[in-house]
C-alpha positions as a Markdown table, in Angstrom:
| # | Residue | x | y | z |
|---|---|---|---|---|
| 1 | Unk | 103.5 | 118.1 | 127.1 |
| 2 | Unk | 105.5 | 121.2 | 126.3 |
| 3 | Unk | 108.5 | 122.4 | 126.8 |
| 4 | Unk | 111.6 | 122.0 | 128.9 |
| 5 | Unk | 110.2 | 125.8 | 130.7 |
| 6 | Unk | 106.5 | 125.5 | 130.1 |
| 7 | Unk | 104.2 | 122.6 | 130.8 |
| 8 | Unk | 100.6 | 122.4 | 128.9 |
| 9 | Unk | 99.6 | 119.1 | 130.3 |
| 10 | Unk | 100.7 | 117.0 | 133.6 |
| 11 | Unk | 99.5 | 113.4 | 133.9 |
| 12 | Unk | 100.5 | 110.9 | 136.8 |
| 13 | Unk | 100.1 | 107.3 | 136.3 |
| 14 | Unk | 98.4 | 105.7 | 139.5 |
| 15 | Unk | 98.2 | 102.2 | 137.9 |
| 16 | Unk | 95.6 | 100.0 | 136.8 |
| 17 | Unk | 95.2 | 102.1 | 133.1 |
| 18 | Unk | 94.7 | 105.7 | 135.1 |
| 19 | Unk | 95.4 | 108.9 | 135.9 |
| 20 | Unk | 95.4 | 112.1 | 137.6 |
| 21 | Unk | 95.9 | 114.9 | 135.1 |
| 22 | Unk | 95.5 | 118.8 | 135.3 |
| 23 | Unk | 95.0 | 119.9 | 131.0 |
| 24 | Unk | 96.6 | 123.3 | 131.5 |
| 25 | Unk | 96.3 | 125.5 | 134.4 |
| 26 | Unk | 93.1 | 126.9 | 135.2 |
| 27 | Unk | 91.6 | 123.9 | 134.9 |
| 28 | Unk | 90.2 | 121.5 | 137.0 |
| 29 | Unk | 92.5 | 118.7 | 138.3 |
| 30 | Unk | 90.2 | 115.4 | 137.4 |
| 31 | Unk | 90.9 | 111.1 | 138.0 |
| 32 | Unk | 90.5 | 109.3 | 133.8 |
| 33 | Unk | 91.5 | 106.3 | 132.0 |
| 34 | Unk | 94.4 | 106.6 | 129.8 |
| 35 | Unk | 93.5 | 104.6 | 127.2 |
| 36 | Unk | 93.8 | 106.2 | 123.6 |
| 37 | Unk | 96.0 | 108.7 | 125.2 |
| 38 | Unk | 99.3 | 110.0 | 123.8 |
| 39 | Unk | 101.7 | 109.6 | 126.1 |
| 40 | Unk | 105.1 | 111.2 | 126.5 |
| 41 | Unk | 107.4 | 111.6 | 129.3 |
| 42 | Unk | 110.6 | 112.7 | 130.6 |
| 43 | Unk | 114.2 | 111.1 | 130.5 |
């Protein structure tokens, strides 16, 4: 999520109803369940 020049989340799908996401930088790259999540991605 963010903007076209800025980024404040990154998620990658890896199937079966997970993903590896990094929150915002700084953090601490982790493996989670997607479900409940808003989801948006790019055309």
């Amino acid at each position: 999520f963010g903007s076209a020049s800025y980024s404040h989340h990154v998620g990658i799908y890896v199937g079966g109803g997970s993903m590896i996401h990094a929150p915002h930088t700084g953090a601490v790259v982790s493996y989670g369940s997607i479900g409940g999540a808003w989801i948006g991605g790019r055309p």
